[in-house]
N, C-alpha and C positions, 0 to 999 in steps of 0.2 A: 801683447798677444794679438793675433791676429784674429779679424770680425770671424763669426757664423752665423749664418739666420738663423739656424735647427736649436743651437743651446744656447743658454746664459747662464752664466753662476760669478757672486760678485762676493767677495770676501771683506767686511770689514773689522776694524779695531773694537774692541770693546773691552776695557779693563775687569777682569776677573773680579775687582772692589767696584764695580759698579751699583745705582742703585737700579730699583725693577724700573724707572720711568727713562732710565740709561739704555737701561738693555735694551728698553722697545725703541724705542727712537734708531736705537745701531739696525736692532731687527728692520723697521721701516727702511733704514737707509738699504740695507742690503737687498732688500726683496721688493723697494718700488721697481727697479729695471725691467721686472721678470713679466713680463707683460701673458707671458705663454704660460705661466701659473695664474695671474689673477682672471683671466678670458674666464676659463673653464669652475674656478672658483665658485667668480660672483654671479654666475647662473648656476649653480647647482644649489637642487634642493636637499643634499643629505652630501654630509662632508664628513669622509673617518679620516682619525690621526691617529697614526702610531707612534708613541714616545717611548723613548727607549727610560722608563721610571719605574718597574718593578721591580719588586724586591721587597723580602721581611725586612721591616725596618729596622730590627736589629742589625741589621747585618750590613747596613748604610754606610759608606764610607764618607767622609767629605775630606777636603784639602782647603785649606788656604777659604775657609768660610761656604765653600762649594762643594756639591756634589761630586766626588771626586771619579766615579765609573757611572755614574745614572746623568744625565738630562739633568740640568739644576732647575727648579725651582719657578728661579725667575725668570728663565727661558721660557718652559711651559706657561706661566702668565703673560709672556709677549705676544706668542702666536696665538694663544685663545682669546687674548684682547684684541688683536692685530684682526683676526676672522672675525670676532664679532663685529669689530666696526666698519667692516670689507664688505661683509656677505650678511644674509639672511637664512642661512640655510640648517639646519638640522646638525648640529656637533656630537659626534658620536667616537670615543676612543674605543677601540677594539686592542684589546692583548689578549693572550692566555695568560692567565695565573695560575702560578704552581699549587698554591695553596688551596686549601677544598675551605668553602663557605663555613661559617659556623655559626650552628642554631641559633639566630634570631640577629644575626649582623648581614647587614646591607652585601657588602664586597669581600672577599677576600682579602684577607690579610696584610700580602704581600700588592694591594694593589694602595700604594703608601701614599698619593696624590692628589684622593679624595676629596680635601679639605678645596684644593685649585678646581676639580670639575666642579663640584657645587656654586662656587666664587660664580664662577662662568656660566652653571647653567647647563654644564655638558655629560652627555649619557655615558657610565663606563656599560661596556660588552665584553664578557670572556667570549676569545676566539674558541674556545675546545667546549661554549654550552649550542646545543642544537635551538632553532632549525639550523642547518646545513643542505647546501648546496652543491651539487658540481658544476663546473666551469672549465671551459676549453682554454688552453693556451695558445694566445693567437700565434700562428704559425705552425704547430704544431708542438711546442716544447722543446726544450734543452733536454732537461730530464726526465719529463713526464711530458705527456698529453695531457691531463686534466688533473685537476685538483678539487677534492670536497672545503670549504671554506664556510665559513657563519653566512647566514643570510644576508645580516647586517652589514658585511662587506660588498657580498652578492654586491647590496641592492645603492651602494655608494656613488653618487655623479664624480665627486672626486676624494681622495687621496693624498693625504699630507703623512711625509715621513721624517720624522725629528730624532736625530742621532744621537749621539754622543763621540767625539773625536778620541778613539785610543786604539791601543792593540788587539790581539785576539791573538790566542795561542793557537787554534786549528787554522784560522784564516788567513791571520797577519796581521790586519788592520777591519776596525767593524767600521761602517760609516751608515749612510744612509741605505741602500741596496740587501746589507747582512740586517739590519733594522727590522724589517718587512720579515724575520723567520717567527714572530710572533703570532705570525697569521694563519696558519695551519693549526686544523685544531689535535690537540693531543687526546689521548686514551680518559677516560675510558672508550669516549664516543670516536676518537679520530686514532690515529696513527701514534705511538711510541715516538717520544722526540729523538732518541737514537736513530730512529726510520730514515730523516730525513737529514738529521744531524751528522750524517756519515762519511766517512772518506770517501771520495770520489763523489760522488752525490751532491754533497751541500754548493758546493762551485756549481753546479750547473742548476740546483732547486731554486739558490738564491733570485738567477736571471729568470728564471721559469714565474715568480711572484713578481718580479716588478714587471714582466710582461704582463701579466695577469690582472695587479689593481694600477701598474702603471701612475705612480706619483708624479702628482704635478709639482707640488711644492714640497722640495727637500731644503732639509735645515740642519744643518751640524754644527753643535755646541762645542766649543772650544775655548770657555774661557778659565776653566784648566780642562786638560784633556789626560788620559792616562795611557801608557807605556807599558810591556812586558807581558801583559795580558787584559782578555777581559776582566776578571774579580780578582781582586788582592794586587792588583801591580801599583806602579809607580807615579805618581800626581805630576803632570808637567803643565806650567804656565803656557797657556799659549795666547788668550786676551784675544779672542777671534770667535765669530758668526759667520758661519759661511752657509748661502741660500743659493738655490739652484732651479731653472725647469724638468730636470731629465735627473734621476737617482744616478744615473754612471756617469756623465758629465760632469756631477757635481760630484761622486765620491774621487774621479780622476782629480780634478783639482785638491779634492784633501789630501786624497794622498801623495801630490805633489808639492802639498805647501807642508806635509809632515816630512817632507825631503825622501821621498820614494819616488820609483819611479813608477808611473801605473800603469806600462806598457810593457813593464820585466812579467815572470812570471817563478811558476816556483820550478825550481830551489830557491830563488834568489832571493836571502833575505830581505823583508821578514816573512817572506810566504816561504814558509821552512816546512810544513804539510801539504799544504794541496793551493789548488790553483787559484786564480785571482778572479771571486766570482764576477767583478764587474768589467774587466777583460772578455770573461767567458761569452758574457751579454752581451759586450760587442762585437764580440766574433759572431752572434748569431744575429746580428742586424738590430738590439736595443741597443743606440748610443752610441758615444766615442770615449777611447781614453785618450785622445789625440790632442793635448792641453791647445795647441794650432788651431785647431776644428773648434772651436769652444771661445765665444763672447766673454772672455774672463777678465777681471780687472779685479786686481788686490790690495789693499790698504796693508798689509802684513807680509812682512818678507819671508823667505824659506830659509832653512826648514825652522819651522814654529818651536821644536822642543827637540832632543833625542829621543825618538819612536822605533822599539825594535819589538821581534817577538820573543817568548820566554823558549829556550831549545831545549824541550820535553826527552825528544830523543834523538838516538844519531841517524845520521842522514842514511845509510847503510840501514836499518831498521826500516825508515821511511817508505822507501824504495820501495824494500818488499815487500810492508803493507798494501801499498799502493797498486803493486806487478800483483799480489796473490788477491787482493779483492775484485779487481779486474777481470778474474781470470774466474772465479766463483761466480759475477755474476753471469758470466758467457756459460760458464757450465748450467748455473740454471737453464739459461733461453735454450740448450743444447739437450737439456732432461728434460723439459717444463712438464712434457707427456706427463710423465711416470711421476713425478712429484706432486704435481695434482693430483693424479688418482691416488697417492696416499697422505697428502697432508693437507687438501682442499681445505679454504676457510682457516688456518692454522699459519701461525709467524712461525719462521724457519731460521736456523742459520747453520751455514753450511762453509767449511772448513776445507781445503787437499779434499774437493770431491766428495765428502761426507758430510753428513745431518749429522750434527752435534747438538742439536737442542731443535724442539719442536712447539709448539705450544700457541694458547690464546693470549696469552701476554707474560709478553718478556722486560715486562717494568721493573723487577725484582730480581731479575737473575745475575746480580751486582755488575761489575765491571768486565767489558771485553778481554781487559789484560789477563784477569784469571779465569777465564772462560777457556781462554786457547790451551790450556792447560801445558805438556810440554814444548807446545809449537808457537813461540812466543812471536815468531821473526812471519809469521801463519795470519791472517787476515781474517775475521769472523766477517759474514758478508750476510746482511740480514737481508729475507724478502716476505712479504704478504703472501700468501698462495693462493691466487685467486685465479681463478677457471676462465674466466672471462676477459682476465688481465684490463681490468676496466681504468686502472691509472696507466697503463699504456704507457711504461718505459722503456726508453730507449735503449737498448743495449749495444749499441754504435757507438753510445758514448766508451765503454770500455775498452773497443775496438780501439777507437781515436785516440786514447790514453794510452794501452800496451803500445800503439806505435808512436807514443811521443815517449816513453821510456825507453825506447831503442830496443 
């Protein structure tokens, strides 16, 4: 591949049977080059990581001795070993947990990892417990102009995001960039994860956060990796660490060593839903998917495993959610008057023109699918109603969509 100053991302081997003194050493070998991660590192005084490790541990999968959809293990004891003997600076994981606290226990349930942050020394933070802050997206946003976030992120020098290498049935592929949707906080205090988790949306929210904390050091575990989906899909061998400066850089070359190409976009499998968020970022001036443009050198050939997405529905279906959610949000920006002055401070979702449901929270109102009730092929298109429009969405993005649907 050919040199670039801007990025680096180095891929090496690492047998899925390794031991934790294995893994760190491969971790070192990968992430000495990245010099434009360690800069910013080893002068900062407060350092968050997002790993991609929760989950009620029931519900744990592993493969072949390894976490088989979460961040194994021994990976999270590499990088908190690797930072502690790096840096001095304040270790702090931030995620949302789904799970609500339980009288007289430390963390939530599903934050299953615990036993490692203590090893280390390092603070857990739910992204969804306050304070909260808002924060501009530099440049203005993909999707939004600002976002409310934990203080705790607020207040971070730098940003580590630690992956897991597999599928994802709305995205295609999660890498390091989809990682970062942990950081928004959820209801009660924050936003409904449907809010942001949305067709059309999430492609462009996704770029919107890594503008936002802007990861120095990204890391994608693939020493197995999973296929088909995010939860419940398929274990694939792939015996690789791959460390990066830049979260799109580095998720382009995953997605090029999972034999994708990260320059396609959707239809084209496996982005079988919606668009390729780390494309999206570089079309707004975060990164390259330009594997050329990109310092890469790989110890690992492609493609690592057979990597697809699981086809939920038919592409005909697709479309139309896609054409009819586009077309709701533009209706809002086209009503906003009149819909404020009746559903001000109230989630909305609105159907073919019409308010179908109204409310302070739509945590409970089950699944989209049967919401639409006989209008299946019908897009439910949720929005906040706020007067002020203080998270400042672009509604050009839908614009830019209906004309990429033709």
């Amino acid at each position: 591949m050919s040199l670039s100053t801007n990025y680096t991302v180095r891929a090496v081997h690492c047998d899925h049977r390794a031991s934790d003194d294995e893994v760190y050493e491969a971790l070192c070998r990968a992430t000495e080059p990245l010099t434009r991660s360690w800069e910013p590192l080893e002068r900062a005084r407060k350092i968050v990581i997002k790993p991609n490790m929760r989950m009620n541990p029931d519900h744990i999968a592993y493969f072949e001795g390894r976490r088989r959809e979460l961040v194994d293990d021994a990976a999270l004891r590499a990088v908190l070993r690797l930072l502690r003997e790096r840096t001095s600076a304040q270790l702090t994981v931030v995620d949302d947990a789904f799970s609500q606290r339980v009288e007289g226990e430390k963390y939530p349930s599903d934050v299953n990892y615990v036993p490692i942050l203590e090893e280390f020394g390092v603070q857990f933070v739910n992204a969804s417990d306050p304070p909260f802050v808002w924060r501009d997206v530099p440049g203005g946003g993909a999707m939004f102009a600002r976002y409310q976030i934990n203080a705790h992120l607020a207040e971070a020098d730098a940003v580590v995001s630690l992956a897991k290498m597999k599928s994802h049935a709305y995205m295609g592929i999660t890498l390091c960039l989809k990682n970062l949707f942990g950081f928004p906080p959820m209801m009660p205090h924050g936003k409904p994860r449907s809010y942001f988790h949305h067709l059309i949306r999430l492609s462009y929210v996704l770029p919107d956060f890594g503008m936002l904390t802007k990861p120095c050091l990204n890391i994608v575990e693939g020493l197995p990796g999973q296929s088909i989906r995010e939860g419940g899909g398929e274990g694939r061998i792939c015996d690789t660490l791959i460390a990066g400066d830049h979260p799109v850089a580095t998720d382009a070359c995953g997605a090029w060593l999972m034999g994708h190409d990260p320059a396609s976009d959707w239809p084209t499998p496996p982005f079988r839903r919606d668009r390729i968020a780390f494309l999206v970022a570089a079309e707004h001036g975060f990164g390259t998917v330009d594997i050329n443009e990109i310092d890469f050198e790989t110890e690992v050939a492609r493609p690592l495993g057979a990597f697809d997405s699981k086809e939920t529905d038919a592409d005909e279906m697709v479309l139309s959610w896609r054409r009819t959610a586009c077309e709701q949000g533009l209706f809002y920006r086209d009503h906003q008057k009149e819909l404020v002055s009746r559903y001000a401070g109230e989630y909305l979702y609105l159907q073919d023109g019409e308010v179908v449901w109204h409310g302070p929270d739509p945590n409970h109102l089950g699944s989209r699918r049967d919401l639409s009730g006989d209008k299946k092929d019908s897009a439910l298109w949720m929005k906040f109603v706020d007067p002020d429009e203080a998270e400042g969405e672009h509604f050009e993005v839908y614009e830019e969509v209906l004309r990429g649907l033709g």
